[in-house]
N, C-alpha and C positions, 0 to 999 in steps of 0.2 A: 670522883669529883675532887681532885687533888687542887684547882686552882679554887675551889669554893671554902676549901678545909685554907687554904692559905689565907684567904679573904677574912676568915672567921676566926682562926687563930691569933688575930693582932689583935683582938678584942677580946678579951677575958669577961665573960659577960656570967649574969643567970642563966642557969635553962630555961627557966621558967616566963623570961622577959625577952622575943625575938629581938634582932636586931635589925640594924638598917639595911644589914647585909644579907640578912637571913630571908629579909622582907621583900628586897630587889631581888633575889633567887628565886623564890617563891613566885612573888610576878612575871617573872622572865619565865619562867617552867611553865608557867599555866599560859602564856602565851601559842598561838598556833604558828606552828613551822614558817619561815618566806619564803616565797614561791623560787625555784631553784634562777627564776629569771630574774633575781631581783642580784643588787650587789650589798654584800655583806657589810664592807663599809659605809655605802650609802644608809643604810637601816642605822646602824649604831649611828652615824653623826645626826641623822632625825631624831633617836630615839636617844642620845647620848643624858640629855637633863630627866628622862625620867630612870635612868639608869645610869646614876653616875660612878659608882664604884665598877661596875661591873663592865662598863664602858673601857677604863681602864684599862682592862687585863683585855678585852677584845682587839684595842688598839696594839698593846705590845704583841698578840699573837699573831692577826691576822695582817701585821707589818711584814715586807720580806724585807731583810738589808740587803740594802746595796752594797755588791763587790764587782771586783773584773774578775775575780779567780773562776776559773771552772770548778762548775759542782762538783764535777768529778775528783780535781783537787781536793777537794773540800773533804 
């Protein structure tokens, strides 16, 4: 979970006191899978204010850029 350690890194926190980040993790995992028909971004922008940090990182991943180059270029 390298983008949740990233998440959780900017906060120097207790162990012993979850964070907001730790908290939206947590909810987000106990949540059940969407159905493979549904669209990824759709769900985040529904679900963006009960998960806002983690919203975030779903936006910058699940964005493709836009280029003309070929992948194959690439």
């Amino acid at each position: 979970m390298l983008i949740a350690d990233a998440l959780l890194d900017a906060s120097h926190h207790d162990a012993a006191q979850p964070t907001d980040v730790e908290h939206e993790i947590a909810t987000y995992l106990d949540l059940p899978p969407i159905p493979r028909t549904s669209c990824p971004r759709a769900w985040w922008r529904d679900n963006e204010s009960r998960f806002p940090a983690l919203a975030g990182v779903a936006r910058c991943y699940l964005g493709a850029p836009c280029t003309s180059v070929a992948s194959e270029a690439v």
